[in-house]
TORTORSE-287225 format. One record per residue (C-alpha): residue number from 1; residue in three letters; y, z, x. Coordinates in nm, 3 decimals. Example, Ala and Ser with C-alpha at 12.3 -4.5 7.8 and 13.67 -1.06 7.14 Angstrom:
2
1_ALA_-0.450_0.780_1.230
2_SER_-0.106_0.714_1.367
END
This chain:
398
1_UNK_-0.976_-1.974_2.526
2_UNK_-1.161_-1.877_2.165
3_UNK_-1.048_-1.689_1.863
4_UNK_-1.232_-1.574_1.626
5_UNK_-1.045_-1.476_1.293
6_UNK_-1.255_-1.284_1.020
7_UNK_-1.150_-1.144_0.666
8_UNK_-0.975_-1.482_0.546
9_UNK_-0.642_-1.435_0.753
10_UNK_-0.399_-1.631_0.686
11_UNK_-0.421_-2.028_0.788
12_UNK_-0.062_-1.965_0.953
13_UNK_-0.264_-1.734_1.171
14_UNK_-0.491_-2.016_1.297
15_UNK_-0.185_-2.259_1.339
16_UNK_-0.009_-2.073_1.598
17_UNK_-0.298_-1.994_1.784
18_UNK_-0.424_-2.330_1.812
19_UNK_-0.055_-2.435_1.895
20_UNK_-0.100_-2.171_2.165
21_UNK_-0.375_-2.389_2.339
22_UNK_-0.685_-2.117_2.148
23_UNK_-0.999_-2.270_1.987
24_UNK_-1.025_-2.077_1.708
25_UNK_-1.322_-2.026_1.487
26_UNK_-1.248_-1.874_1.109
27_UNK_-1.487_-1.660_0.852
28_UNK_-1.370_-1.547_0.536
29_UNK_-1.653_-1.246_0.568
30_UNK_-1.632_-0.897_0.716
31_UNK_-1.895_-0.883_1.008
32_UNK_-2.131_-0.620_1.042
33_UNK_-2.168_-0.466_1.465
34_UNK_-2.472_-0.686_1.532
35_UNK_-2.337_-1.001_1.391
36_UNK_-2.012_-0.909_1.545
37_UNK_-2.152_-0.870_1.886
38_UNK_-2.314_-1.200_1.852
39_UNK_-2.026_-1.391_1.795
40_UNK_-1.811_-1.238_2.032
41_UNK_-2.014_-1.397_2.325
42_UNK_-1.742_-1.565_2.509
43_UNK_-1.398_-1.468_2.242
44_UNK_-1.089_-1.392_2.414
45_UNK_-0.894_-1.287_2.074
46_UNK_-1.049_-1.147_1.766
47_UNK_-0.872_-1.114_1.434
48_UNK_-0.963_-0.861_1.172
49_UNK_-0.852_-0.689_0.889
50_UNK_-0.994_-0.325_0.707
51_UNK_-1.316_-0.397_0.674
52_UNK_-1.490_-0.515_0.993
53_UNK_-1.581_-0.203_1.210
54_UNK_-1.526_-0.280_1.602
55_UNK_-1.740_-0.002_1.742
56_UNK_-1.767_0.135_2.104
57_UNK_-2.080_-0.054_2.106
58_UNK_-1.919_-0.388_2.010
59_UNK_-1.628_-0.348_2.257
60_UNK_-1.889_-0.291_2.491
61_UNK_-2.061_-0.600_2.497
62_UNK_-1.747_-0.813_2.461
63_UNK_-1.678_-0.878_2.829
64_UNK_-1.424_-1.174_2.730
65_UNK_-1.191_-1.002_2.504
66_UNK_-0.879_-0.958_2.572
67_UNK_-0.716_-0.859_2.264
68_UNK_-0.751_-0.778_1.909
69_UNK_-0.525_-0.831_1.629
70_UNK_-0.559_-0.617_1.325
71_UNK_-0.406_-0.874_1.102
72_UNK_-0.263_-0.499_0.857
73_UNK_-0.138_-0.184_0.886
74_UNK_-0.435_0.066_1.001
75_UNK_-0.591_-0.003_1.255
76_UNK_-0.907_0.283_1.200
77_UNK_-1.123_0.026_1.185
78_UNK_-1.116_-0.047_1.597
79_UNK_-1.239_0.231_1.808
80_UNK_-0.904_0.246_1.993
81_UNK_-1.019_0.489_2.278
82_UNK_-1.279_0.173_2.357
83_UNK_-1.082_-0.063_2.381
84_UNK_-0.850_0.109_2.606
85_UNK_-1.090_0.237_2.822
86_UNK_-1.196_-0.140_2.847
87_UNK_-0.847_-0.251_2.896
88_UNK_-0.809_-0.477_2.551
89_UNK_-0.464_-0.495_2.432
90_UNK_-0.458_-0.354_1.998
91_UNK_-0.216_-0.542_1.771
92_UNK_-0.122_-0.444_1.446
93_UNK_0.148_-0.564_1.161
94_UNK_0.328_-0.265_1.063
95_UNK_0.588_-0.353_0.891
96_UNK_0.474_-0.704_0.717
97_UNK_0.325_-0.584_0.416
98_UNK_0.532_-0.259_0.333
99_UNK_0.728_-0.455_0.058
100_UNK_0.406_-0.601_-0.094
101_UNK_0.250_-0.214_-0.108
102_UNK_0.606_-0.110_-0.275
103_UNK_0.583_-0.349_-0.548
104_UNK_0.235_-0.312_-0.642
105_UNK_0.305_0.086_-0.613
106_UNK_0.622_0.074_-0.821
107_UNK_0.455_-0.147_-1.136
108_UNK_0.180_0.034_-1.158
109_UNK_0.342_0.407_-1.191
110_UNK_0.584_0.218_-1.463
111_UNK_0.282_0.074_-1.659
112_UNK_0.062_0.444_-1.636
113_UNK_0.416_0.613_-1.759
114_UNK_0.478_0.348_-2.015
115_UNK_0.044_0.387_-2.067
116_UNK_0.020_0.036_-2.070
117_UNK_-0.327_0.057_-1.961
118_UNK_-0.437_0.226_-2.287
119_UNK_-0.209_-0.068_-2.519
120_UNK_-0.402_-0.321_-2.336
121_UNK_-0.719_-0.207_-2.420
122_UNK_-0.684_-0.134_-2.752
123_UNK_-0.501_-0.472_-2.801
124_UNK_-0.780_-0.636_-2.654
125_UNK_-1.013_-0.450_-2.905
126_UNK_-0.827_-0.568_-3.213
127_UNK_-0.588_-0.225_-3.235
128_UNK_-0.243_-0.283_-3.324
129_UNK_-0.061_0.067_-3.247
130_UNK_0.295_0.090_-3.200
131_UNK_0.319_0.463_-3.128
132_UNK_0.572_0.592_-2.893
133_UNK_0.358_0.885_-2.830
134_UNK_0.331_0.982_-2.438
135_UNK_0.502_0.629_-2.354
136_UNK_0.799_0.730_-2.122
137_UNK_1.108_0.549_-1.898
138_UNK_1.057_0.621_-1.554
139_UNK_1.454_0.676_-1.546
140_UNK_1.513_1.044_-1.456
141_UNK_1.159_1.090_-1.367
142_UNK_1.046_1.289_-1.051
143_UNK_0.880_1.079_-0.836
144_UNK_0.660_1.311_-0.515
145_UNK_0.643_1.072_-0.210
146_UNK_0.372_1.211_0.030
147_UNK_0.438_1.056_0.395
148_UNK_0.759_0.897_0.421
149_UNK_0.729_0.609_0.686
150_UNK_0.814_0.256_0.650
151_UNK_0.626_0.231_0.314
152_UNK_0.688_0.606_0.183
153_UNK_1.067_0.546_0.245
154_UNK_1.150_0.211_0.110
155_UNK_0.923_0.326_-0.213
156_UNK_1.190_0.626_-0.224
157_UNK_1.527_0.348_-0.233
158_UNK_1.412_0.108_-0.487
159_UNK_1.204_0.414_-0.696
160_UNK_1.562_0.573_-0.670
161_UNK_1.773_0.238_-0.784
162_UNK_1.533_0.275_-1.120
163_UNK_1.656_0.612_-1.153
164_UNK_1.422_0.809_-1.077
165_UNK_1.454_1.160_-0.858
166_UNK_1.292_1.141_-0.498
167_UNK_1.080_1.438_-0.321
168_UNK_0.928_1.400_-0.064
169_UNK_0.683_1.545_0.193
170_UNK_0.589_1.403_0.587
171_UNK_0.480_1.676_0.856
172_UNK_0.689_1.457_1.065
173_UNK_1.064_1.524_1.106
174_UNK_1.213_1.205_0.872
175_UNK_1.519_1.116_0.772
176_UNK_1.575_1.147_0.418
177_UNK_1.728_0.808_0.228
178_UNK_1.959_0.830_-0.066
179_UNK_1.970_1.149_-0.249
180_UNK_1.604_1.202_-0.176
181_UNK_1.473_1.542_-0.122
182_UNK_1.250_1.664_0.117
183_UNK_1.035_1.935_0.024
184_UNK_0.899_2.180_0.261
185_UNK_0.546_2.200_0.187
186_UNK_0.316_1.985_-0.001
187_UNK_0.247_2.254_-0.297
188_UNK_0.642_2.254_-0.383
189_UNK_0.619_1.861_-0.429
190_UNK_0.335_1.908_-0.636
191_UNK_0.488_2.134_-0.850
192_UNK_0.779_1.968_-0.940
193_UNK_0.701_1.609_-0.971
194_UNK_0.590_1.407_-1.254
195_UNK_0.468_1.126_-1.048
196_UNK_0.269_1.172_-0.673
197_UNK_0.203_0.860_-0.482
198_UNK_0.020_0.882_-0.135
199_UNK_0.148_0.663_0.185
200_UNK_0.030_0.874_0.443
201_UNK_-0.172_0.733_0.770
202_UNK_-0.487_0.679_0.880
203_UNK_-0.491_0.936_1.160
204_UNK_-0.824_1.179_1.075
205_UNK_-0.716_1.473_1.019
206_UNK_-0.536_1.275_0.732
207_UNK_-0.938_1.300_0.578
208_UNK_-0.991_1.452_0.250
209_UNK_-0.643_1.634_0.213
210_UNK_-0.648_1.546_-0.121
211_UNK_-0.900_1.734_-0.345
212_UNK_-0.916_1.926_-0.661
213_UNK_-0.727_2.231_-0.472
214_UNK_-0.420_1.952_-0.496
215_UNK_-0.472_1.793_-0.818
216_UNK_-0.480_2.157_-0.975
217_UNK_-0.112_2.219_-0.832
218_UNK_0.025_1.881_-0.992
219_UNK_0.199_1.958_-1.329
220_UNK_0.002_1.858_-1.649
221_UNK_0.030_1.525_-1.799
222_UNK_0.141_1.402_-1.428
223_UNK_0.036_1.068_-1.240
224_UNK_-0.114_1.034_-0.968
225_UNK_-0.160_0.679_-0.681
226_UNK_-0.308_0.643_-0.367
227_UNK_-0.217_0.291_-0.141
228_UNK_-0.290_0.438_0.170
229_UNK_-0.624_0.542_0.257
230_UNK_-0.923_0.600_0.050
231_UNK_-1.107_0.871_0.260
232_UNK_-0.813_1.104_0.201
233_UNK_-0.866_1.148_-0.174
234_UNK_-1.202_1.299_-0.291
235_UNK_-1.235_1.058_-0.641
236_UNK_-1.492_1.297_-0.798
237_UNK_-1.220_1.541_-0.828
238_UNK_-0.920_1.295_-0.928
239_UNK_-1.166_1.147_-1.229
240_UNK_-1.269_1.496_-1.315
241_UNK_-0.915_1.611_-1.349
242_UNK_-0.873_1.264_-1.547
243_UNK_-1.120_1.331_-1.759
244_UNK_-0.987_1.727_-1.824
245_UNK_-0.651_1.545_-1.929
246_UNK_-0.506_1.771_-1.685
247_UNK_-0.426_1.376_-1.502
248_UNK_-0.205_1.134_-1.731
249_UNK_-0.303_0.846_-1.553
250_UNK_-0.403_0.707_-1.193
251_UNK_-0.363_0.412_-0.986
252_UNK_-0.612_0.379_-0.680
253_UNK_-0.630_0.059_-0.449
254_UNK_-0.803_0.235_-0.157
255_UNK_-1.160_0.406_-0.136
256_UNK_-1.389_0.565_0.055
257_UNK_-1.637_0.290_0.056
258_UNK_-1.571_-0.071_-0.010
259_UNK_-1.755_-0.385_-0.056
260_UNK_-1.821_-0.618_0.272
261_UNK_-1.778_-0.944_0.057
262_UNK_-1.690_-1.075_-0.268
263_UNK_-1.953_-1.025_-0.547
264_UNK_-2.096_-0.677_-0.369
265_UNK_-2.101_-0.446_-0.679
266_UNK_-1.825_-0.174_-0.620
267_UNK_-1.957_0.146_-0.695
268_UNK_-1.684_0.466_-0.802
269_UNK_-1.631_0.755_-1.034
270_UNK_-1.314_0.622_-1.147
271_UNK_-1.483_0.306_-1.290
272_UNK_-1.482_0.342_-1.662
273_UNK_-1.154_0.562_-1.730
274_UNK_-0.870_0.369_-1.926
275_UNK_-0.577_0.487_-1.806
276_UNK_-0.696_0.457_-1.414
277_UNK_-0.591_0.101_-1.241
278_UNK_-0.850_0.005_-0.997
279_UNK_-0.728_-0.271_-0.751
280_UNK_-0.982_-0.397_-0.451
281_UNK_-0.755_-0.281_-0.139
282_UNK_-0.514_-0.549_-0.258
283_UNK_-0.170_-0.367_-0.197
284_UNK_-0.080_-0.578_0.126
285_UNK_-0.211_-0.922_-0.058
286_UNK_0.073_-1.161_-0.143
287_UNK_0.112_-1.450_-0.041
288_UNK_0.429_-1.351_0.132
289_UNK_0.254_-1.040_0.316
290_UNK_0.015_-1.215_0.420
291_UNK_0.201_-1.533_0.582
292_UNK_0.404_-1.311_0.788
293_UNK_0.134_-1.076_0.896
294_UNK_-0.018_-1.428_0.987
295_UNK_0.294_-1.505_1.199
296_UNK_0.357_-1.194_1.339
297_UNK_0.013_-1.074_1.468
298_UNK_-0.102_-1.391_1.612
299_UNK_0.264_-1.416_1.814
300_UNK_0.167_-1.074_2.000
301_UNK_-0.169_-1.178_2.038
302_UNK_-0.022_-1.484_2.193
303_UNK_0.213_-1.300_2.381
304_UNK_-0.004_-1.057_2.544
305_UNK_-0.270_-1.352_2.666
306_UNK_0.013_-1.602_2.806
307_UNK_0.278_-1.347_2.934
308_UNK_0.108_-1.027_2.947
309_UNK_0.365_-0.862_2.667
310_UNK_0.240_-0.542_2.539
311_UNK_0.542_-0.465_2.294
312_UNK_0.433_-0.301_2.002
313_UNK_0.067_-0.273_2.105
314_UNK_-0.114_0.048_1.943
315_UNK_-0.305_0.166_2.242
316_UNK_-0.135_0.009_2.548
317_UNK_0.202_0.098_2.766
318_UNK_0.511_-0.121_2.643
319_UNK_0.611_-0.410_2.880
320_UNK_0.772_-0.716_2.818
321_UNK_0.904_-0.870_3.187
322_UNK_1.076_-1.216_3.162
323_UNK_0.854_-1.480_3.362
324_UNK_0.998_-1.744_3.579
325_UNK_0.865_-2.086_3.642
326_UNK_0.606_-2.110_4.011
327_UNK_0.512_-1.710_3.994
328_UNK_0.198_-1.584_3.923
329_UNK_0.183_-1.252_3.717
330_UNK_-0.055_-1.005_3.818
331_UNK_-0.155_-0.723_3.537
332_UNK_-0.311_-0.384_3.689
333_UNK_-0.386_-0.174_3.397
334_UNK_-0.526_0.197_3.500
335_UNK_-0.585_0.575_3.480
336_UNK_-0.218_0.735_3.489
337_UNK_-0.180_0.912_3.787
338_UNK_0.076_0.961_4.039
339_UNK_0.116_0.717_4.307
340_UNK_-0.071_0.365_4.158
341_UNK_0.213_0.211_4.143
342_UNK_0.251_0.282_4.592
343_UNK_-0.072_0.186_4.604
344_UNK_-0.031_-0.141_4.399
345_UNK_0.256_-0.227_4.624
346_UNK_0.097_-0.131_4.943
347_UNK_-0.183_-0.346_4.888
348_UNK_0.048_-0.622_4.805
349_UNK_0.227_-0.524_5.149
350_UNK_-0.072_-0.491_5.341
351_UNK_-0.113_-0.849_5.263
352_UNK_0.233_-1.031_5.273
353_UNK_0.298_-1.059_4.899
354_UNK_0.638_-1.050_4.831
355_UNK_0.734_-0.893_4.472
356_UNK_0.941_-1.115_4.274
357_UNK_0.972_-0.885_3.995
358_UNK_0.784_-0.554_3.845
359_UNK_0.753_-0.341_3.565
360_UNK_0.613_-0.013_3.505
361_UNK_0.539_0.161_3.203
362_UNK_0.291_0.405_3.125
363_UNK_0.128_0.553_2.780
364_UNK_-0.117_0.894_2.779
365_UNK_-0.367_0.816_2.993
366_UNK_-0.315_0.437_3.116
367_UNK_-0.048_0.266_3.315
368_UNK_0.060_-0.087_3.322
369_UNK_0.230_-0.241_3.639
370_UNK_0.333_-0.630_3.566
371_UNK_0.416_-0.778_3.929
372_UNK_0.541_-1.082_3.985
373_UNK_0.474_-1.284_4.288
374_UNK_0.516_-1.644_4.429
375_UNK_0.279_-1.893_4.385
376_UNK_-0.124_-1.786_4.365
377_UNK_-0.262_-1.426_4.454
378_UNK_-0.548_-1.480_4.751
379_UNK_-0.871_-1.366_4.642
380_UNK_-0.856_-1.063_4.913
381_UNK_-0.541_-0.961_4.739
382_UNK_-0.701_-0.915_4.397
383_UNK_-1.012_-0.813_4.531
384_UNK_-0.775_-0.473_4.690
385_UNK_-0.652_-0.405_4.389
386_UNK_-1.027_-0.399_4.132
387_UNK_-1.141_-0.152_4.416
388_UNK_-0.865_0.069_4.356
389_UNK_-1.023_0.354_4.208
390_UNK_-0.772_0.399_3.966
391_UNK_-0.828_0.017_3.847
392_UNK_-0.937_-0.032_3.462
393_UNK_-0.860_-0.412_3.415
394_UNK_-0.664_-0.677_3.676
395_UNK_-0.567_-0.980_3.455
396_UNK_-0.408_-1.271_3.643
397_UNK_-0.170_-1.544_3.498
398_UNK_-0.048_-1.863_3.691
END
């Protein structure tokens, strides 16, 4: 079987999938759809990260692929309707990077506070200024968390160990850590914190809930960061409310559009303001983060080829049934309605398979039966169960 990783993912990536029997092809490039679909001619696995786009189109043409590993947290990038429609399995690494985001989120509201930005430039202009003025600790500060998952609430415990005061906002029923706050709408975070960073998802309705309505509400002299997604921010209104003052300072890693490739000129509003960090989508991006994203993804994508396991997939039902040595696992993905799973096993009756083991699970629209039978499926068998008009995709692993 082939794998093709883009984006530069990590080497450990390749390792375990070539240790996994997978010849695997690498680009450190985004791919644009027609390149994509070229290259996907006969790929069982495909690796990407943000930027490459997997369209309807591309899915469409990929009749090998089985899975796709989003080797990051969002996974906006694949058309996720697609792919389950075509019955390939979506990875992603949730959890592997949320330390690196932290980090980079926590040193960069301590350097706009302490207005680091602006000593560094004048420094580097020949200004010695010792001034105090508008420097700050971030001890005792009030620090607005909007979205609270896995990144949003580990932000809040170590933000909170530095002494500063957690809020926090998620339209989602969370479980507030520490002596953080939750506030009950969005406005009465922005009103009462001196610092608002953004971790929220990349779901769309997420789009553009950020805008100069919001930056108006945040108190004067406040900071403002987004890590999470850059389409949720409108950046001519965070540089105009920069400019006004109104702003302290900003830190922004994500945006709207970004550059394919290294060297494409990246084109923003922000560019040119002092006391604004710009970073190139480069909160996930250590070393460490990326190993075990490396690690992680590739084992489901693994996983899912050799055994069928769907845990933790983003658009398939959860299975994970133990195999045993001489049985042949059959996977019948399809529509979820009542009764597929009778009809699976009558067709296996009808025939004189015996069922060795089965699992069931079922997500929205599609189901997932694993059966387990001894030795090889007949070709009459398997041919049964494609016709079954509830049939999206029949894998088969000896």
């Amino acid at each position: 079987m082939r794998a093709l990783l883009l984006e530069a993912i990590h080497d450990d990536a390749a390792f375990a999938l070539r240790d996994a029997g997978f010849e695997v092809e690498r680009l450190d490039r985004a791919l644009a759809e027609g390149e994509l679909i070229e290259r996907l001619d006969g790929v069982s696995v495909l690796g990407l990260r943000s930027n490459t786009n997997l369209t309807a189109r591309a899915l469409e043409a990929s009749t090998d692929l089985l899975a796709v590993g989003a080797f990051c947290i969002g996974t906006n990038q694949i058309d996720l309707a697609a792919a389950s429609d075509r019955g390939v399995a979506v990875f992603n690494a949730p959890f592997s990077n949320t330390r690196s985001v932290v980090e980079l989120a926590l040193s960069e509201l301590i350097a706009l506070t302490r207005r680091l930005t602006d000593k560094n430039t004048d420094m580097h202009a020949g200004v010695w200024d010792k001034s105090a003025v508008g420097s700050h600790e971030v001890r005792g500060r009030k620090l607005g968390i909007v979205g609270y998952g896995n990144i949003g609430s580990q932000l809040s415990v170590l933000a909170e160990a530095l002494g500063m005061r957690v809020l926090f906002f998620d339209t989602a029923d969370r479980l507030a850590l520490g002596n953080a706050r939750r506030c009950g709408t969005l406005d009465e975070l922005l009103a009462e914190c001196d610092v608002v960073s953004l971790h929220v998802d990349g779901r769309s309705s997420n789009s553009g809930i950020f805008g100069a309505e919001q930056f108006g509400r945040m108190r004067r002299g406040s900071i403002f960061l987004n890590l999470s997604r850059g389409f949720v921010v409108d950046h001519e209104s965070l540089a105009a409310h920069v400019v006004s003052g109104h702003i302290a300072g900003a830190a922004v890693d994500v945006f709207p559009v970004e550059p394919k490739a290294k060297g494409e000129e990246f084109v923003s509003p922000l560019r040119g303001l002092s006391n604004v960090i710009l970073t190139p989508h480069v909160g996930g991006s250590t070393e460490e983060a990326q190993q075990d994203i490396g690690h992680f993804v590739a084992g489901k994508l693994r996983d899912y080829v050799h055994t069928g396991t769907t845990s933790l997939s983003v658009n398939l039902p959860p299975v994970a049934l133990p195999r045993e040595e001489g049985q042949s696992r059959l996977l019948h993905l399809h529509v979820n309605t009542p009764g597929v799973l009778a009809a699976v096993n009558g067709v296996l009756a009808e025939h004189g398979v015996n069922i060795e083991g089965q699992q069931l699970s079922t997500r929205a629209s599609l189901g997932l039966v694993v059966t387990d039978i001894n030795g090889a499926a007949a070709g009459d068998v398997l041919d049964a169960l494609r016709a079954m008009p509830e049939t999206v995709r029949l894998r088969v692993l000896s």
